[in-house]
C-alpha positions in Angstrom: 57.2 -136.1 -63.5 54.2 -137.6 -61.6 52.5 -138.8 -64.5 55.5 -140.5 -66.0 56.5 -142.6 -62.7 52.6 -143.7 -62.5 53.0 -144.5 -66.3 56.2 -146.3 -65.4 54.4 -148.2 -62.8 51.4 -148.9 -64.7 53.2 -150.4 -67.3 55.5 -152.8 -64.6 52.1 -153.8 -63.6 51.0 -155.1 -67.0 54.1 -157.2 -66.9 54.4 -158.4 -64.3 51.7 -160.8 -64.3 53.2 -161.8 -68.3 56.2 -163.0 -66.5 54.9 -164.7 -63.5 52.6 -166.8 -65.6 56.1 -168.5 -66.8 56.1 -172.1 -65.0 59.6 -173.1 -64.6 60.8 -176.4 -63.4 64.3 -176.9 -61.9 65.9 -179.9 -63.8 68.8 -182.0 -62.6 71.7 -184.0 -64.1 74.0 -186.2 -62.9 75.6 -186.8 -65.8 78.3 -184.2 -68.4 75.9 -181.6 -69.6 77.3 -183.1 -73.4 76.4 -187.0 -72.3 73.7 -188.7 -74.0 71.0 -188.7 -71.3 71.4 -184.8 -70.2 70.8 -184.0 -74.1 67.8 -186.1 -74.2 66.7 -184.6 -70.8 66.9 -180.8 -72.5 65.1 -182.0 -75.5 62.5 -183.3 -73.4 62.7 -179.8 -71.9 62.9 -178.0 -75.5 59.5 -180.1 -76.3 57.8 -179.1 -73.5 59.0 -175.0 -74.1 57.6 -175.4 -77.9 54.3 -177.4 -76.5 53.6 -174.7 -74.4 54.6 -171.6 -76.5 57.1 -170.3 -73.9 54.6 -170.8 -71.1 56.2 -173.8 -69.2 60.0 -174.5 -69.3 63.2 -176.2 -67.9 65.9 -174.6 -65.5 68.8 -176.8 -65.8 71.0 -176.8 -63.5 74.7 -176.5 -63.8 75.5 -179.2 -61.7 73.7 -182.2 -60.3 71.7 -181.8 -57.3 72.7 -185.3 -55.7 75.2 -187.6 -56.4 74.0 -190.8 -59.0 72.6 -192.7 -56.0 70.9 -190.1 -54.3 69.0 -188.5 -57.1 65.5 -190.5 -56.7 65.3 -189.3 -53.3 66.4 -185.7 -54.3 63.7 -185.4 -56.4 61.2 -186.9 -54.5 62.6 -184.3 -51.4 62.1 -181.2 -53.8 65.8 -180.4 -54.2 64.7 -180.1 -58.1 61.7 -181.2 -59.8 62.8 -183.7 -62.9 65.6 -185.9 -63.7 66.7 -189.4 -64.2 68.5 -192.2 -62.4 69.4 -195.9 -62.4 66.9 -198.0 -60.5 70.2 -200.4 -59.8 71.5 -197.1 -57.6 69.3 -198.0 -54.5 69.8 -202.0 -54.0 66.9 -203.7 -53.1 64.5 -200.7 -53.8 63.2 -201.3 -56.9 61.9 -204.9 -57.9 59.8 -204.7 -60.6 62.2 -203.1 -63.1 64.6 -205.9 -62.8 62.6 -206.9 -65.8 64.1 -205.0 -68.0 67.9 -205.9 -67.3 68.0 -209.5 -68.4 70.5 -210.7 -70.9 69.7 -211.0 -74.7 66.7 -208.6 -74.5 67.3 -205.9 -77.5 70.0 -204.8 -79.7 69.1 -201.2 -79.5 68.1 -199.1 -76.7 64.7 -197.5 -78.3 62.8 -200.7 -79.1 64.0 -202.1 -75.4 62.9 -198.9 -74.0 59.5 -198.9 -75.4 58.6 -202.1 -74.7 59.0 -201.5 -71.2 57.6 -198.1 -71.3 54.6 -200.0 -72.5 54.4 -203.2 -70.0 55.0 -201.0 -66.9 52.3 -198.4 -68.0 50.1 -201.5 -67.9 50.5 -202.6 -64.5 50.1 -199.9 -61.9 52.3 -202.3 -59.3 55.6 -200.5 -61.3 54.2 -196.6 -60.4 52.8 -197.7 -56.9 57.0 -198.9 -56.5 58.0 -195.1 -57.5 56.4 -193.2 -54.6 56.2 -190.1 -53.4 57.6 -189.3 -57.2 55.6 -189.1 -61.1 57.0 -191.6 -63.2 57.7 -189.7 -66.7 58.9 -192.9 -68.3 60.9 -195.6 -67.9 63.9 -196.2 -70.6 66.9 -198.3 -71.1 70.5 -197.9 -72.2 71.6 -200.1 -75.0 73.2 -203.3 -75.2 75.5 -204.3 -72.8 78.9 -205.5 -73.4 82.2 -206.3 -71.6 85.0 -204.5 -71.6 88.6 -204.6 -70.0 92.1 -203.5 -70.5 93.7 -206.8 -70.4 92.9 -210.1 -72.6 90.2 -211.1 -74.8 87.1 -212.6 -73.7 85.8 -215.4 -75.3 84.5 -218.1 -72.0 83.0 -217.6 -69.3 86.5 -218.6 -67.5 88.3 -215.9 -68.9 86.2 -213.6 -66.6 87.4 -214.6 -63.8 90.4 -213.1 -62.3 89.4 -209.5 -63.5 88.1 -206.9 -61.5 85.0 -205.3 -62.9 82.7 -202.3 -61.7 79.2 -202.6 -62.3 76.2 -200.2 -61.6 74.3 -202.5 -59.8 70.7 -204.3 -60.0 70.4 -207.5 -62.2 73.6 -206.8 -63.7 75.4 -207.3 -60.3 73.1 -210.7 -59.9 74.6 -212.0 -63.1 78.2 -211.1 -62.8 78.1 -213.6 -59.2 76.4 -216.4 -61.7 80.0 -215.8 -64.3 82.0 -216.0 -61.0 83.4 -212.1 -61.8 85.1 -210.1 -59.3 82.7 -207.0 -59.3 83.0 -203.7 -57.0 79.5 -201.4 -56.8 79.9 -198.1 -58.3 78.5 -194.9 -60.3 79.3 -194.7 -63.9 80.9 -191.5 -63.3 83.8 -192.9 -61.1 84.8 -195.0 -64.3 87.9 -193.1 -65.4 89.3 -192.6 -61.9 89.3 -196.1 -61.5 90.9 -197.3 -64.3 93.9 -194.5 -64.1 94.8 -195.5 -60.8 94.4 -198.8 -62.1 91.6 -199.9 -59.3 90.0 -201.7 -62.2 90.7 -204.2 -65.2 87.1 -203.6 -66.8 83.7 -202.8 -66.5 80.3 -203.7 -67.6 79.1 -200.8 -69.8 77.0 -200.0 -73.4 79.3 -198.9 -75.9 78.1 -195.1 -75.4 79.7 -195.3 -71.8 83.3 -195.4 -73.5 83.1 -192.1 -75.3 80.8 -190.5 -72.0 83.2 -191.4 -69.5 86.9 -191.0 -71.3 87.6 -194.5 -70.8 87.8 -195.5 -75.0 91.6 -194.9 -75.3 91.8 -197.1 -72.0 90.0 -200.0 -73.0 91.4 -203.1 -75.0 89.2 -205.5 -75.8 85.3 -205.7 -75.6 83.0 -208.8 -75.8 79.3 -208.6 -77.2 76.4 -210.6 -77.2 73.5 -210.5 -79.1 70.9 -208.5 -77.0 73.3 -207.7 -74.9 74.9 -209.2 -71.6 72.4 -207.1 -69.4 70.5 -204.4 -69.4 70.4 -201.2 -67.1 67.0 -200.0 -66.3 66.4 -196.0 -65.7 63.5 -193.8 -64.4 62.7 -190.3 -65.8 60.9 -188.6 -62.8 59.6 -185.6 -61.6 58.3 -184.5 -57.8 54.8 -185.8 -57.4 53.8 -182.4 -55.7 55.2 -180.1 -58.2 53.0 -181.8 -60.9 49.7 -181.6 -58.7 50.7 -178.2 -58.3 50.3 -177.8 -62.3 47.3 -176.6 -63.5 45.2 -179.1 -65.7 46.6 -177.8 -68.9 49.9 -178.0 -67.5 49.7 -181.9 -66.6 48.2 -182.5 -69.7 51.3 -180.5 -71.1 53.9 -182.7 -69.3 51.6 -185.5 -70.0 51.9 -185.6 -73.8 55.3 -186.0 -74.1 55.4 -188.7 -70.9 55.4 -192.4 -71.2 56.2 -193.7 -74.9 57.5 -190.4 -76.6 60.0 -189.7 -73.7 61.0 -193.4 -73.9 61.3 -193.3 -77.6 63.2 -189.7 -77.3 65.6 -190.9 -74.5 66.3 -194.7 -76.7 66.8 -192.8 -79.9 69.6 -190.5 -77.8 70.7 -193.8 -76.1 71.4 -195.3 -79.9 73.0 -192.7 -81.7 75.5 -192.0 -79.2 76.2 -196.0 -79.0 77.2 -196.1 -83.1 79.0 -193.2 -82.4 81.2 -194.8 -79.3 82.0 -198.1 -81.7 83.2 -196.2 -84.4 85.3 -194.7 -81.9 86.1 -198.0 -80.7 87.1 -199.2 -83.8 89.3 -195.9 -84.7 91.1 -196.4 -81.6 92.2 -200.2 -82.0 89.7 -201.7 -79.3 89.7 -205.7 -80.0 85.6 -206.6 -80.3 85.1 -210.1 -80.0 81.6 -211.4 -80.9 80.4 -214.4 -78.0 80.0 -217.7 -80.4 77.1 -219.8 -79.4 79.0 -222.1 -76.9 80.0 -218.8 -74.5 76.2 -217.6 -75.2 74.9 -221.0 -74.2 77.0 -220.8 -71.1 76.0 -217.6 -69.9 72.1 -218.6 -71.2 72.4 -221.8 -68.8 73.7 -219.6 -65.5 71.6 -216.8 -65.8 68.1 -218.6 -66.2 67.8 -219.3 -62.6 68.0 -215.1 -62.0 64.8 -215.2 -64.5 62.7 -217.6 -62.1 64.1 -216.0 -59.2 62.5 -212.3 -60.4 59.2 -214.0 -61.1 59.2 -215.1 -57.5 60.6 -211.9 -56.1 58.0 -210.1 -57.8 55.2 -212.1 -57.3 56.1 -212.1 -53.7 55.8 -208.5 -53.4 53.1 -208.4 -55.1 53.1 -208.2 -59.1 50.5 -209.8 -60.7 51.4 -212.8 -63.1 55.2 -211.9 -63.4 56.3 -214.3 -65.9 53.5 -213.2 -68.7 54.7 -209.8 -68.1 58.4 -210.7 -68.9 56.7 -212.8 -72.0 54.9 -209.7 -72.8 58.1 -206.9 -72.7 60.2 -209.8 -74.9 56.8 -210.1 -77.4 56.9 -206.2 -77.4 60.6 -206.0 -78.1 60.2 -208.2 -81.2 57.7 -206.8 -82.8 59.5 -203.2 -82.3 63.0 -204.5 -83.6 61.2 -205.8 -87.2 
């Protein structure tokens, strides 16, 4: 009996050190664990499980550890050690990412998302703006268009007398240059707003009508080429938990950081966004393509938000601003062809 508790014991002792050598990161979503974004996050996740042959992986959790706005400071607080959130969250925190939300940039998320991946990575003024957190990438959502449950939109007038939610960032700075009635608030509250009837429309990719249950709501939707706006995100993890890694483990995380998390998160962004218009289409939605006159309107009221970035940027201290707007559009082209 004696001999077969010590073998017992010896052989919990042999695997015990098999299992602690397991690195597992607590992952957070804000989002439906079937949106978009939370798949791309596990995928991420999957990558980094098949990277490491089972030695580092993802506990995702069943529910979000913050609310939308509160997530960059979660993670950067420890309350879990990756996920993503909308720089346009926390007004007046993040600067340098307004780049990215300009009208007309992309048609698609993964080219948009790239590009920026690729001009922030540049300049270490956009990681020095994340502290206290790693940047894993930085990523778009696709297109943005406008859409509401009461007329079509086909002037710049025709926005006015609606009331729209937006997420907040540039887009909020472009809705006051249409004139639109616009209320601040998470994605997430979308549905509850329109049933009660708090809202007409909102500002939103196509994806964000399938995501948030608001496609048999909506009426009519307005696009632009490139998009109305852009919505710029940050997939992040807790600066101390990665120095904690060990050097193979960074180098682990590290691989599938920057452009193929950007291309990986774009690519989810995209599919779900042909999926959402199809849906749109199915269920009667009236699309109404801007004509150049409305594009030319909305071109000649939002240029001043363009000079404005440069000298907000510059201001707090971004090197040569306008060449690295030049530089994301440049990159963008070359992507989309």
């Amino acid at each position: 009996m004696t001999r077969i508790r010590f073998t017992l014991a010896a052989a919990l002792a042999l695997v015990a050190p098999l299992a602690a050598a397991q690195t597992v990161l607590t992952v957070s979503t804000w989002l439906p664990p079937t949106h978009g974004m939370s798949m791309a996050q596990k995928e991420w996740c999957d990558l980094l499980e098949k990277n490491t042959t089972g030695k580092m992986k993802c506990n995702i959790l069943p529910r979000g550890v913050s609310n939308p706005p509160g997530t960059y400071d979660a993670i950067k607080n420890g309350l879990a050690d990756i996920s993503f959130t909308v720089h346009g969250y926390t007004p007046g925190r993040f600067v340098y990412t307004q780049m990215a939300e300009f009208p007309f940039l992309g048609n698609t998320s993964e080219p948009i998302s790239v590009a920026f991946n690729r001009v922030a990575s540049r300049r270490p003024e956009f990681m020095a703006e994340h502290q206290g957190v790693k940047v894993i990438t930085f990523f778009t959502h696709g297109p943005g268009i406008v859409f509401n449950t009461k007329r079509a939109i086909t002037r710049a007038e025709e926005l006015q007398g609606l009331k729209f939610r937006v997420g907040g960032g540039m887009v909020n700075e472009i809705t006051k240059t249409l004139n639109m009635n616009v209320t601040l608030k998470p994605a997430p509250d979308s549905y509850e707003l329109f049933a009660g009837g708090v809202m007409d429309g909102t500002l939103f990719p196509a994806e964000s009508t399938e995501s948030f249950k608001i496609d048999k709501i909506i009426k009519h939707a307005t696009t632009f080429p490139g998009g109305l706006y852009n919505t710029s995100f940050v997939f992040l993890m807790n600066q101390a938990r990665y120095d904690k890694l060990t050097a193979d483990e960074k180098k682990a995380v590290d691989a599938i950081s920057g452009e193929p998390a950007a291309r990986l998160f774009g690519r989810a962004w995209d599919r779900v966004d042909l999926r959402a218009t199809a849906l749109m289409q199915a269920n009667g939605v009236q699309i109404t393509k801007a004509d150049q006159k409305f594009i030319a309107e909305v071109k000649s009221r939002t240029a001043p938000l363009e000079q404005k970035w440069v000298s907000d940027a510059a201001a707090k201290g971004l090197k040569e601003p306008a060449k690295a707007l030049a530089e994301f559009r440049s990159e963008i082209a070359k992507l989309e062809k």
